[in-house]
Structures are given as C-alpha cells and as structure tokens.
Backbone atoms as SQL, in Angstrom:
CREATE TABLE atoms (id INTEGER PRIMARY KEY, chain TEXT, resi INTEGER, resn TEXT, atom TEXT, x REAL, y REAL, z REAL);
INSERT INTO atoms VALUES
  (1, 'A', 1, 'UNK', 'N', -17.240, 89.121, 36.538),
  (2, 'A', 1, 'UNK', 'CA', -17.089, 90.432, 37.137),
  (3, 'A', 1, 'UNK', 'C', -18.279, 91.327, 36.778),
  (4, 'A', 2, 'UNK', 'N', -18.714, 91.415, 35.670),
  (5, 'A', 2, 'UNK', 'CA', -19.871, 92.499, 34.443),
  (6, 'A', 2, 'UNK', 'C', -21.374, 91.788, 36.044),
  (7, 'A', 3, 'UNK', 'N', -21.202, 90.022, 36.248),
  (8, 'A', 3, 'UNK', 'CA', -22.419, 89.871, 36.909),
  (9, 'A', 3, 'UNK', 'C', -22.325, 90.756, 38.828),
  (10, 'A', 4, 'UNK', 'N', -20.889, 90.700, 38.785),
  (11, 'A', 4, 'UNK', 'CA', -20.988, 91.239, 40.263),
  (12, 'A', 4, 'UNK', 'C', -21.378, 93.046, 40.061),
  (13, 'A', 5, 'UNK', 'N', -20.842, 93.707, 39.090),
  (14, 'A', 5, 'UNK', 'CA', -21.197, 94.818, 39.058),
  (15, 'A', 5, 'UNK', 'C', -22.587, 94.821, 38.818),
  (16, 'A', 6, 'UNK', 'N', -23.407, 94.231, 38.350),
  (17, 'A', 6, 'UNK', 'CA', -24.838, 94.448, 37.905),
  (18, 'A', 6, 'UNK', 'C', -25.501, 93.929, 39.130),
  (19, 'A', 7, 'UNK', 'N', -24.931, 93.253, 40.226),
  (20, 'A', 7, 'UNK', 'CA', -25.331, 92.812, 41.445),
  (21, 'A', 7, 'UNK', 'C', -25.263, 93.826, 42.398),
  (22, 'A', 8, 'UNK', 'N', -24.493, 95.240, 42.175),
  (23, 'A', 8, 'UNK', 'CA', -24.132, 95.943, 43.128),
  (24, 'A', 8, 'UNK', 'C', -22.859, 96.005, 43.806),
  (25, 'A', 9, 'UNK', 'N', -22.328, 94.739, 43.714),
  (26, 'A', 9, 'UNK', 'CA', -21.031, 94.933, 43.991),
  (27, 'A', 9, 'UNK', 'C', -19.507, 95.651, 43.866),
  (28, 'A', 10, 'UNK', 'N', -19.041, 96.321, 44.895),
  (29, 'A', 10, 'UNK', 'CA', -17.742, 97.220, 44.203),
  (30, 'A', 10, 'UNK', 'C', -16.483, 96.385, 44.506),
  (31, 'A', 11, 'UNK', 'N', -15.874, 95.929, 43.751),
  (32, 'A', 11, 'UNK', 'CA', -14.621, 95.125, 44.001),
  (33, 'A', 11, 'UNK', 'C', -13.695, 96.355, 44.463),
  (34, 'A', 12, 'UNK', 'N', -13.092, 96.002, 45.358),
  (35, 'A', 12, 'UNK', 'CA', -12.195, 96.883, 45.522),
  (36, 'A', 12, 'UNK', 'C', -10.805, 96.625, 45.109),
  (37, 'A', 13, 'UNK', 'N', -10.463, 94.819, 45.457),
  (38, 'A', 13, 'UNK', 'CA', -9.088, 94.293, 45.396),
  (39, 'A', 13, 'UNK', 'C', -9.796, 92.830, 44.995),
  (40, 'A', 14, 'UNK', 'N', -8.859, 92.038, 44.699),
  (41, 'A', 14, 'UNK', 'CA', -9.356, 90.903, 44.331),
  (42, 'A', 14, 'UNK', 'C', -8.070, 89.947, 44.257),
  (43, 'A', 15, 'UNK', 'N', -7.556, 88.790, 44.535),
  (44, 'A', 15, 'UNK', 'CA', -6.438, 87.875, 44.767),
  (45, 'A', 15, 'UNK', 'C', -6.582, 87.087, 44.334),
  (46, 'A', 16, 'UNK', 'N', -5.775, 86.183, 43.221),
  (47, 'A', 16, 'UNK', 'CA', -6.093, 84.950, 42.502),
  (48, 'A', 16, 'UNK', 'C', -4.865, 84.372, 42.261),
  (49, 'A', 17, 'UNK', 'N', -4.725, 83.322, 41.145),
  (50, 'A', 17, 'UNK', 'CA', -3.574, 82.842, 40.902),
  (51, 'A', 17, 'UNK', 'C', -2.839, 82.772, 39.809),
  (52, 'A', 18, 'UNK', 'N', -3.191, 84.187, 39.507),
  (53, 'A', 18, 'UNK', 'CA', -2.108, 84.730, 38.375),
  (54, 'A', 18, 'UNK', 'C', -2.157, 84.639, 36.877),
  (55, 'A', 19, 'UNK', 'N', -3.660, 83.763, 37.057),
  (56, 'A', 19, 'UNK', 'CA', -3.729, 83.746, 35.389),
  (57, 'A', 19, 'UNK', 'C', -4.265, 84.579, 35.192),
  (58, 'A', 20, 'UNK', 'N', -4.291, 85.300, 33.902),
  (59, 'A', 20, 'UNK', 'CA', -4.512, 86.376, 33.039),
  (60, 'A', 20, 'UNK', 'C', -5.969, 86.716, 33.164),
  (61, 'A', 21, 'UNK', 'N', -6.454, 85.876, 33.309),
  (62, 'A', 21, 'UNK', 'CA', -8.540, 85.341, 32.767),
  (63, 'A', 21, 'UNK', 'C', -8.921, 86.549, 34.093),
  (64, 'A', 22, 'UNK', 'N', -8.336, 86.214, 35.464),
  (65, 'A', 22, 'UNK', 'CA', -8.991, 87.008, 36.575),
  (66, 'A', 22, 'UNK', 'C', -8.540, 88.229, 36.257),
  (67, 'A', 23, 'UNK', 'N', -7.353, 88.585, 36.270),
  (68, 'A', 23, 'UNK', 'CA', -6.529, 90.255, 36.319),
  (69, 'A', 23, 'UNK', 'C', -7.277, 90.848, 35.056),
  (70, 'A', 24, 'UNK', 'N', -7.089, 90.410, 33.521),
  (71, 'A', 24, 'UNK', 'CA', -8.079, 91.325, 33.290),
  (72, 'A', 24, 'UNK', 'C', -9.475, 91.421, 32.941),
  (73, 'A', 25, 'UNK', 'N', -10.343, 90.695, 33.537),
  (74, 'A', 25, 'UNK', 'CA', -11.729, 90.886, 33.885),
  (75, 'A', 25, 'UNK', 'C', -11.878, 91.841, 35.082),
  (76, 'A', 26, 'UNK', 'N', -10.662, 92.061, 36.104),
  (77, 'A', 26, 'UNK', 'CA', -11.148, 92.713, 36.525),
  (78, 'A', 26, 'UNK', 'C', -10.610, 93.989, 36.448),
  (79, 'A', 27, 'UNK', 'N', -9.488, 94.219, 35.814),
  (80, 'A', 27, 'UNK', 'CA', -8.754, 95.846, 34.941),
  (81, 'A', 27, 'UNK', 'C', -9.949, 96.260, 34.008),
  (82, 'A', 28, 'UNK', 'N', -10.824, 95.203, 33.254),
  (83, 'A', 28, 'UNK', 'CA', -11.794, 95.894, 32.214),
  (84, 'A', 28, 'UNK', 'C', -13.158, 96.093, 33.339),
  (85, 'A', 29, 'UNK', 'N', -13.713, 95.254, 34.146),
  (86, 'A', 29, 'UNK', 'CA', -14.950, 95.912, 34.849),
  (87, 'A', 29, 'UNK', 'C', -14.763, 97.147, 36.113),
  (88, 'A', 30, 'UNK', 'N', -13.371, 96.817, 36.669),
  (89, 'A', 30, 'UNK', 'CA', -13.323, 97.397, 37.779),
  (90, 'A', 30, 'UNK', 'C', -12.122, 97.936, 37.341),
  (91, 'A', 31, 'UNK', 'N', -11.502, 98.884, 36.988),
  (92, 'A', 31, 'UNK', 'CA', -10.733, 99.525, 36.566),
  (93, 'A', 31, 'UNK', 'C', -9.533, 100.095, 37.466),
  (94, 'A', 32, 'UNK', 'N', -10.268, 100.548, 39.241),
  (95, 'A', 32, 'UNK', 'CA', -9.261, 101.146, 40.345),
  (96, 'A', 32, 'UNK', 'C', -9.533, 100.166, 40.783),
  (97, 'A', 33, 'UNK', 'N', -9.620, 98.981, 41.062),
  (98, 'A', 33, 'UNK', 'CA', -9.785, 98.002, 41.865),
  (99, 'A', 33, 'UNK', 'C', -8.095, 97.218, 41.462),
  (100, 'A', 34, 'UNK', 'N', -7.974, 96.779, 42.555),
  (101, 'A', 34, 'UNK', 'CA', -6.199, 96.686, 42.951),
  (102, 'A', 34, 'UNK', 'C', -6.020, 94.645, 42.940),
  (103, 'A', 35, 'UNK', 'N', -5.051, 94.247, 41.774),
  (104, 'A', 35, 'UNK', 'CA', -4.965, 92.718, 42.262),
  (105, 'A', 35, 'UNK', 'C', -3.588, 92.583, 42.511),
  (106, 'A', 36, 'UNK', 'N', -3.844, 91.137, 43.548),
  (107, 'A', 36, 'UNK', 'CA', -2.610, 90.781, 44.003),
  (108, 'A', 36, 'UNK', 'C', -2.726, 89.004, 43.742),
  (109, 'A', 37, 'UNK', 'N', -1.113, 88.940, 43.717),
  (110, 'A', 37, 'UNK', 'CA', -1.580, 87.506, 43.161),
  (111, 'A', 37, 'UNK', 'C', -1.479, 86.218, 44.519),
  (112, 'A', 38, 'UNK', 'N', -1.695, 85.452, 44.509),
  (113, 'A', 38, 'UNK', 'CA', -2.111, 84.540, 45.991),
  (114, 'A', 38, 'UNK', 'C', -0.691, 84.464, 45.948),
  (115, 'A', 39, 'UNK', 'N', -0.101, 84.332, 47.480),
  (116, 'A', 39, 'UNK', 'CA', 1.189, 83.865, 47.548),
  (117, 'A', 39, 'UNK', 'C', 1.243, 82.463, 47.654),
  (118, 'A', 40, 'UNK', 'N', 0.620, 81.741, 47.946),
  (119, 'A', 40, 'UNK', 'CA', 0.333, 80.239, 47.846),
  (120, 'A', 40, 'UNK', 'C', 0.782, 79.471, 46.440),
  (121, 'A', 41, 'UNK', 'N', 0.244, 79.931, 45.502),
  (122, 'A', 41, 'UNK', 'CA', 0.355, 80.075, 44.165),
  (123, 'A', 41, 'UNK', 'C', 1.303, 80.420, 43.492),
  (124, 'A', 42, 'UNK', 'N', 2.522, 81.650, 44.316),
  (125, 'A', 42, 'UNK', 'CA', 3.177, 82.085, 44.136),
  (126, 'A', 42, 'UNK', 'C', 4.466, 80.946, 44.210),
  (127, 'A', 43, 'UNK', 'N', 4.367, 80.224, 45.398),
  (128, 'A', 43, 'UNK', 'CA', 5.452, 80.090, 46.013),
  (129, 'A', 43, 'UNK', 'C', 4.977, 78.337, 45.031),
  (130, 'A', 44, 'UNK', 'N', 4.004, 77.548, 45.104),
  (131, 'A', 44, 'UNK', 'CA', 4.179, 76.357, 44.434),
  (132, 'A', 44, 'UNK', 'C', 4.918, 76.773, 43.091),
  (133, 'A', 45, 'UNK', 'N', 4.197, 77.853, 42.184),
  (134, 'A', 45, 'UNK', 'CA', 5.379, 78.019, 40.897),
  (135, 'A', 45, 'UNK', 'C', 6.810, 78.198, 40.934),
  (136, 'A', 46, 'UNK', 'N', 7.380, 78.755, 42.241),
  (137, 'A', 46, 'UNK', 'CA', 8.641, 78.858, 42.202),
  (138, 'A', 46, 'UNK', 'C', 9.264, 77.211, 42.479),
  (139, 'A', 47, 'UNK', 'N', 8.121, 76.402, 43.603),
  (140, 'A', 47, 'UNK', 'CA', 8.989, 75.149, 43.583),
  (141, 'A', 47, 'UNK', 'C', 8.932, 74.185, 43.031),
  (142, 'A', 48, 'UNK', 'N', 8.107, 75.012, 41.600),
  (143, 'A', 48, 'UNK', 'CA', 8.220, 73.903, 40.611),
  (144, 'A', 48, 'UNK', 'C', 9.455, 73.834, 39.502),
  (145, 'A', 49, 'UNK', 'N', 10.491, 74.900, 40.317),
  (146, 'A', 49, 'UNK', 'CA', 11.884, 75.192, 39.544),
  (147, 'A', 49, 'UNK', 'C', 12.928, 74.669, 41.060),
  (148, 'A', 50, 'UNK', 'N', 12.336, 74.104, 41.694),
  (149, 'A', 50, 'UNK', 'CA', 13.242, 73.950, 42.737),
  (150, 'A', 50, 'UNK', 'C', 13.273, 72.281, 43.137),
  (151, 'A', 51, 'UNK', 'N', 13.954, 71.236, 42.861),
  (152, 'A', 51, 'UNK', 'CA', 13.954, 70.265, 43.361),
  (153, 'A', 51, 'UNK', 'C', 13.677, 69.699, 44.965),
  (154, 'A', 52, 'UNK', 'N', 13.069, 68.675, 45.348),
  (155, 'A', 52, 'UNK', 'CA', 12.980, 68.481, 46.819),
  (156, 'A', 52, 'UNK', 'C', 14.043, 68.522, 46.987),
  (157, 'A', 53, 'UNK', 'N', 14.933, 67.972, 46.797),
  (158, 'A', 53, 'UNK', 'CA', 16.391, 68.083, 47.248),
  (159, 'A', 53, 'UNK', 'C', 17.571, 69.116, 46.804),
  (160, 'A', 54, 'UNK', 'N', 17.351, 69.642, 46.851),
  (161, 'A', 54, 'UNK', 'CA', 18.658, 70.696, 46.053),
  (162, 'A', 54, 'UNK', 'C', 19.812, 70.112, 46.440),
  (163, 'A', 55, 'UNK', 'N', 21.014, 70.250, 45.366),
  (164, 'A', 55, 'UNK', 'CA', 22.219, 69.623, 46.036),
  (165, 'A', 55, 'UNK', 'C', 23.054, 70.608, 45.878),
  (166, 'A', 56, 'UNK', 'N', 23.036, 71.611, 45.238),
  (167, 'A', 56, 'UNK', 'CA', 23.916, 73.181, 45.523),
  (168, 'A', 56, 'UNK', 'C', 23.096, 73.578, 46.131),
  (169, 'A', 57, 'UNK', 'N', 24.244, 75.131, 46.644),
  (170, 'A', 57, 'UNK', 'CA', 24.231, 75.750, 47.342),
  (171, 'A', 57, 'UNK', 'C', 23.276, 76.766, 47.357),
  (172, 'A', 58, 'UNK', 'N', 22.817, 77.327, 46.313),
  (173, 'A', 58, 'UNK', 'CA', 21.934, 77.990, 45.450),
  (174, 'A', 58, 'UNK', 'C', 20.663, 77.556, 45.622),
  (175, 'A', 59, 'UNK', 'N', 20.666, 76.500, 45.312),
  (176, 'A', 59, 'UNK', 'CA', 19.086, 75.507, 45.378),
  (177, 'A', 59, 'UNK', 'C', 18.755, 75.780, 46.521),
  (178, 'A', 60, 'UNK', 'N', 20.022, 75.285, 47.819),
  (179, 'A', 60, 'UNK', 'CA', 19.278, 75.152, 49.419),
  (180, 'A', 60, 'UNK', 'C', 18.699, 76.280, 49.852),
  (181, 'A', 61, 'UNK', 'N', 19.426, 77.414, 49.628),
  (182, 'A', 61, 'UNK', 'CA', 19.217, 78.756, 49.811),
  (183, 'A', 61, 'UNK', 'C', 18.118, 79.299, 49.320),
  (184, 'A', 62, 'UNK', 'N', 17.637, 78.997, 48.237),
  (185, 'A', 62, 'UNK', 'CA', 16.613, 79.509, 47.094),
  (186, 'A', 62, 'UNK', 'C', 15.368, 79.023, 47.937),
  (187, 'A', 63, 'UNK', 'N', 15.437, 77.539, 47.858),
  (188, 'A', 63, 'UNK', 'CA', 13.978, 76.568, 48.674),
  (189, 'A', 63, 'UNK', 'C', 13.843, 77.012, 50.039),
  (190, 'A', 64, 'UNK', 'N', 14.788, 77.653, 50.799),
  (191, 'A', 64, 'UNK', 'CA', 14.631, 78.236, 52.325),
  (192, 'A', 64, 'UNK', 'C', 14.056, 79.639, 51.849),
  (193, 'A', 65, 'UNK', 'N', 14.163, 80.261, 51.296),
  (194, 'A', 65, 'UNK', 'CA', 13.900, 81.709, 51.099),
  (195, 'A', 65, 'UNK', 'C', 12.221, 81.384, 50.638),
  (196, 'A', 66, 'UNK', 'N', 12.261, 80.575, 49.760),
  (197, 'A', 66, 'UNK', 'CA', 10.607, 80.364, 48.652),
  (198, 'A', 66, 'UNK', 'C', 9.965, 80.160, 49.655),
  (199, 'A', 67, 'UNK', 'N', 10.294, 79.142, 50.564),
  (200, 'A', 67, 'UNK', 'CA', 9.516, 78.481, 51.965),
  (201, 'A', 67, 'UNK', 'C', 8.818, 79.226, 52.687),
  (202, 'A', 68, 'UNK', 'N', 9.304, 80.794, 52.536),
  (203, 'A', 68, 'UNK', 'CA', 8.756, 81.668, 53.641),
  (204, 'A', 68, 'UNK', 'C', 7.822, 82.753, 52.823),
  (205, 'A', 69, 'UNK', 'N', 7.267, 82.448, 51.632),
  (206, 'A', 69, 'UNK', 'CA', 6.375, 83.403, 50.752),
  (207, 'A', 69, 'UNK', 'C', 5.408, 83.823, 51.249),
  (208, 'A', 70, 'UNK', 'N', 4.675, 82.132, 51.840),
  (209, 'A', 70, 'UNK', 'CA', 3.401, 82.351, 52.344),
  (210, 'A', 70, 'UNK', 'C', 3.254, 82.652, 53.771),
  (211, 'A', 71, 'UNK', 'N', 4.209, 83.533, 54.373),
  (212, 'A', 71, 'UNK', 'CA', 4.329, 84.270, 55.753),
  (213, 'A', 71, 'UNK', 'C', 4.485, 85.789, 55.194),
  (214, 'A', 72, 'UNK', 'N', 3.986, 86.082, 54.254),
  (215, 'A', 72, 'UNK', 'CA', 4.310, 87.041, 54.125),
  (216, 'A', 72, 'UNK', 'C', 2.878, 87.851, 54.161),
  (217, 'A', 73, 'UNK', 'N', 2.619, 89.306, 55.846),
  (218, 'A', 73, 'UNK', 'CA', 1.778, 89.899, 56.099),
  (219, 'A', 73, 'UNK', 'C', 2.029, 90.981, 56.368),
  (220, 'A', 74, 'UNK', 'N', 2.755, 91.349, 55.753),
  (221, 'A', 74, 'UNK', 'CA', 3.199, 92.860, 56.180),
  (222, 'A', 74, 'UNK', 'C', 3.921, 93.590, 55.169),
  (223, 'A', 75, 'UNK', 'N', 3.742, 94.561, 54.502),
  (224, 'A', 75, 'UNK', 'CA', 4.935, 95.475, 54.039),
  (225, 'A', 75, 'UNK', 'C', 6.247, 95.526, 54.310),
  (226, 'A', 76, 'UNK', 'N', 6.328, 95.506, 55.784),
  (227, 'A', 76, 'UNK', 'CA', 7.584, 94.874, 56.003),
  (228, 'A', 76, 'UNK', 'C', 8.043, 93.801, 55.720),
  (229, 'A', 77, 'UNK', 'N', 7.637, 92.731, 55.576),
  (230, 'A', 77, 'UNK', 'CA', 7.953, 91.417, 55.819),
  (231, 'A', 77, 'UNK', 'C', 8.194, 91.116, 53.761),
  (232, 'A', 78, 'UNK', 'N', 7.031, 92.288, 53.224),
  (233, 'A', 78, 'UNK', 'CA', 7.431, 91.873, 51.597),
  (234, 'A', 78, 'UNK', 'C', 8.807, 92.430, 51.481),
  (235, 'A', 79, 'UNK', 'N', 9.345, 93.567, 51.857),
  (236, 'A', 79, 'UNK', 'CA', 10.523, 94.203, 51.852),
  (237, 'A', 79, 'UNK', 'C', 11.380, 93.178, 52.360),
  (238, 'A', 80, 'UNK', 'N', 11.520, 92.619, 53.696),
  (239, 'A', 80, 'UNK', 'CA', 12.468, 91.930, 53.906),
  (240, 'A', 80, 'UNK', 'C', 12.504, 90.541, 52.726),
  (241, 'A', 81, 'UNK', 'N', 11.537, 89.870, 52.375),
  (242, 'A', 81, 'UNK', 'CA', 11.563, 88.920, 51.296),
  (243, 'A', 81, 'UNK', 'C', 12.427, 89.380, 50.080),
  (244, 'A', 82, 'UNK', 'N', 11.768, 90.629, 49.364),
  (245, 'A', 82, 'UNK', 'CA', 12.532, 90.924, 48.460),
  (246, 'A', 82, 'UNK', 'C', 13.886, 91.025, 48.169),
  (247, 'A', 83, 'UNK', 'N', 14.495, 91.518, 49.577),
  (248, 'A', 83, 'UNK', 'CA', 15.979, 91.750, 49.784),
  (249, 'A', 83, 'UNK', 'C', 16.527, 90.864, 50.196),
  (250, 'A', 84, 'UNK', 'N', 16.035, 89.381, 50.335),
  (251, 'A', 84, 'UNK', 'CA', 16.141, 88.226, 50.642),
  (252, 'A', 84, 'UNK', 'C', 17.046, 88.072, 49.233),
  (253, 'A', 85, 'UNK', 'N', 15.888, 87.725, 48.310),
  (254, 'A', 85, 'UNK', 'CA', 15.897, 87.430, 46.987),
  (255, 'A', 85, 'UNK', 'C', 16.983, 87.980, 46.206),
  (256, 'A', 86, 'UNK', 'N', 16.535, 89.112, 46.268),
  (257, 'A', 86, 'UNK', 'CA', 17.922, 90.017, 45.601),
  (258, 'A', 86, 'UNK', 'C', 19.119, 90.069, 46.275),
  (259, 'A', 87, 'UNK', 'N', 19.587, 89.207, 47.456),
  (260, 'A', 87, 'UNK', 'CA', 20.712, 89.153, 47.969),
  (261, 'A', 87, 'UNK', 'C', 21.349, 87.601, 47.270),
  (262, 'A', 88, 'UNK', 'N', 20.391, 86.768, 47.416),
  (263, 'A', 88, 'UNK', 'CA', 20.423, 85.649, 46.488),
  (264, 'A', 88, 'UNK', 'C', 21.108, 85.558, 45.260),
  (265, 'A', 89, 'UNK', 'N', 20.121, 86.564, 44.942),
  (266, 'A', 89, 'UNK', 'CA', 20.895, 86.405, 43.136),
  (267, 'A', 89, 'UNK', 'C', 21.900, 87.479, 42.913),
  (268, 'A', 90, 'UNK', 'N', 22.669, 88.644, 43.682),
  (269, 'A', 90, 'UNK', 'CA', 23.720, 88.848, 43.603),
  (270, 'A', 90, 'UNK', 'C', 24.859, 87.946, 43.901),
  (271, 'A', 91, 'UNK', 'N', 24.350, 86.797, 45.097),
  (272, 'A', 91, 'UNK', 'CA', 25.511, 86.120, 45.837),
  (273, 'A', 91, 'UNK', 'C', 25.550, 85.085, 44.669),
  (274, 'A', 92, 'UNK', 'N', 24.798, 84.247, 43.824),
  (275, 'A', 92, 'UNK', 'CA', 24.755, 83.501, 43.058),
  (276, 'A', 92, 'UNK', 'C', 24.318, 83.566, 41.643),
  (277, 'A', 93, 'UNK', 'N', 24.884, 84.902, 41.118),
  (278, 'A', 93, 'UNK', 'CA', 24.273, 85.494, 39.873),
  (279, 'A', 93, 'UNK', 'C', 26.079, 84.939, 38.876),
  (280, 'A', 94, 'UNK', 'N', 26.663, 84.590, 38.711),
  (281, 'A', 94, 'UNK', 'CA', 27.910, 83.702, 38.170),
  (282, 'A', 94, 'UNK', 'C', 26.728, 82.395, 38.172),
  (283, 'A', 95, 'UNK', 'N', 26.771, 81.735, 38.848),
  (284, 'A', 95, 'UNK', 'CA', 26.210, 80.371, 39.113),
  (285, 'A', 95, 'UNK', 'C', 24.655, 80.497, 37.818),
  (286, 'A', 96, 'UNK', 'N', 24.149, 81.467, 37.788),
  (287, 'A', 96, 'UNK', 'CA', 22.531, 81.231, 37.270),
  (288, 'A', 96, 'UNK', 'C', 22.867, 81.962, 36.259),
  (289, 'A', 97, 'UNK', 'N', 24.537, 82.274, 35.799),
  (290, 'A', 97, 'UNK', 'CA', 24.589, 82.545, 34.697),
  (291, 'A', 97, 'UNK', 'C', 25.470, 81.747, 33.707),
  (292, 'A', 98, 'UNK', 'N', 25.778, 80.429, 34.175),
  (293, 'A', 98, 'UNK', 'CA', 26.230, 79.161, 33.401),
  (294, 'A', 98, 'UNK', 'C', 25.665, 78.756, 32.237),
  (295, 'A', 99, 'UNK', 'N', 26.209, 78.397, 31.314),
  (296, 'A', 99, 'UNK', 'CA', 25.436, 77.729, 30.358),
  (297, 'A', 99, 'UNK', 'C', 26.156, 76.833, 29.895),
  (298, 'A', 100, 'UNK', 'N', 25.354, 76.073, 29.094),
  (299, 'A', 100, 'UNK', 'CA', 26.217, 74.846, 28.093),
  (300, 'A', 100, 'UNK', 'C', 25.553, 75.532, 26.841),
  (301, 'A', 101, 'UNK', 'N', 26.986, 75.440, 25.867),
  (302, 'A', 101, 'UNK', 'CA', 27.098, 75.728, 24.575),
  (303, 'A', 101, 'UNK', 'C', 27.421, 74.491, 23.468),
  (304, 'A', 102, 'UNK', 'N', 26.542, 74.896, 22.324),
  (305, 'A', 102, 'UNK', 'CA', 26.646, 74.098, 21.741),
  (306, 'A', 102, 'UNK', 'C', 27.600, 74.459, 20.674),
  (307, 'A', 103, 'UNK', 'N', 28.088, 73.337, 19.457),
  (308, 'A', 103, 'UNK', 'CA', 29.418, 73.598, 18.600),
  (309, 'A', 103, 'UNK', 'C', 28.888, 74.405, 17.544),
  (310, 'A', 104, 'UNK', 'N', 27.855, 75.150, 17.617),
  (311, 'A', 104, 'UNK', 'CA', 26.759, 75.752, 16.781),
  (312, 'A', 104, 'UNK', 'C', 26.758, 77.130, 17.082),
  (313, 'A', 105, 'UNK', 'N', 27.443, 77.280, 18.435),
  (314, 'A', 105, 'UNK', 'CA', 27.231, 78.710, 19.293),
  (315, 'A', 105, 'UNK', 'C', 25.867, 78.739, 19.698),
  (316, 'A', 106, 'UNK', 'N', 24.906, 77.816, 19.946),
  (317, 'A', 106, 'UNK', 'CA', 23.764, 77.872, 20.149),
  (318, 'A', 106, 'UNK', 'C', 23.855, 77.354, 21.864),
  (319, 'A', 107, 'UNK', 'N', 22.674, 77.741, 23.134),
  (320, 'A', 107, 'UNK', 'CA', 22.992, 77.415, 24.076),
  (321, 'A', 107, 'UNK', 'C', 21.681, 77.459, 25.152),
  (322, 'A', 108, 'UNK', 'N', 21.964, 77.106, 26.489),
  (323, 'A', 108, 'UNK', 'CA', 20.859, 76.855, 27.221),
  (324, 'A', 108, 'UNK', 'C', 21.296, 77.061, 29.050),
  (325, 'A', 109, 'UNK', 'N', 20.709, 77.792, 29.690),
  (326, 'A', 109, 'UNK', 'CA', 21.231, 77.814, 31.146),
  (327, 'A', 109, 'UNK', 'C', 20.959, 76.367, 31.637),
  (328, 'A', 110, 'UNK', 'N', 22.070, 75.937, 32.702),
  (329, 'A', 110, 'UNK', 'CA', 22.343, 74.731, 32.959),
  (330, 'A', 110, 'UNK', 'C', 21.517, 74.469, 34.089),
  (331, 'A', 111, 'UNK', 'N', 21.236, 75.478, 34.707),
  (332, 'A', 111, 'UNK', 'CA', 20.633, 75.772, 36.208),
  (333, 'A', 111, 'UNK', 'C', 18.970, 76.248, 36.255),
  (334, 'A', 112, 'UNK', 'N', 18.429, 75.590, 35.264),
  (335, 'A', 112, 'UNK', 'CA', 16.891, 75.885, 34.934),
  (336, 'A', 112, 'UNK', 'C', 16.307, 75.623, 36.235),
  (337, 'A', 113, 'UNK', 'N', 16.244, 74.562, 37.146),
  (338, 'A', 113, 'UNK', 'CA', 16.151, 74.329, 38.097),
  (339, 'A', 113, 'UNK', 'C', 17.103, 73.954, 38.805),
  (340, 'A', 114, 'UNK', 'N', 17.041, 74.776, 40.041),
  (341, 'A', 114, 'UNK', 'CA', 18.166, 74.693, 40.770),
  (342, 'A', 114, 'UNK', 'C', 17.866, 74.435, 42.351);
C-alpha cells in the first residue's frame, strides 16, 4: 500500500479476502479508504461449514441461501440476503442451539456443520 501511495495512487476502496494482512495495510496507509470483503470468498467459507449434501432441514436451507452471496449487487439485494439469514436462524435457532454434553458438564454444538 506505503508503494502505491508513493506511486500517486489514492485507494479509495479496496476488496479482498478477508485476511487481516490487506484490511489493515490499508486502515494504516489509507485511512478513509473503505474495504469490503470478496463475496466469492465469502460464500466458499460459509460452505466450508455446509456439507454437499445436507440432510436437515437447516443445512438445505442454509446451502440455498449461501448459494446466492455471489449475486449480490445491490443494496437491495444485501438487505434482502441479510433478512434471508436472519429469518434462518430465528426459524432454526433451537436446532443450532443443540449440544452434546459431557458427564463433566463440559460440551460442544452438535450442528458445527450443518
């Protein structure tokens, strides 16, 4: 980033994939310059909690919703995603709040991937 500013360059926004290394190199050189993270990127990390096959109900629902990340071009369209999501996990927030307990009282959600 330090070489694009000494090049002349003004970042304005910048899009990557979420690791730390890009966002703040460019919070410390470019300070109002705005990041967003790739939805591409976005959506493989979510289906790396999502089996090809889901066999609940939760899963199918979840992998149809993730499916449509990278259509997302509009303000509108992030709004409708979001309320996607958050309709999700009200309708299946019992379910992603299961756990197995151990005789220890110690424990783990059952539904890590779902």
């Amino acid at each position: 980033m330090r070489s694009l500013k000494r090049n002349g360059v003004n970042v304005v926004s910048a899009t990557a994939d979420g690791k730390n290394a890009v966002k703040s190199a460019l919070t410390r050189v470019y300070p109002n310059a705005r990041f967003q993270r790739c939805l591409v990127h976005i959506q493989r990390y979510a289906e790396t909690y999502i089996t090809q096959k889901p066999k609940t109900l939760a899963g199918q629902e979840l992998k149809e919703i993730v499916s449509t990340l990278n259509q997302i071009d509009s303000q509108i369209a992030k709004m409708t995603f979001i309320s996607k999501i958050n309709d999700w996990r009200r309708r299946h927030n019992d379910f992603l709040k299961e756990r197995t307990t151990k005789d220890d009282g110690s424990g783990w959600c059952i539904h890590i991937e779902t």
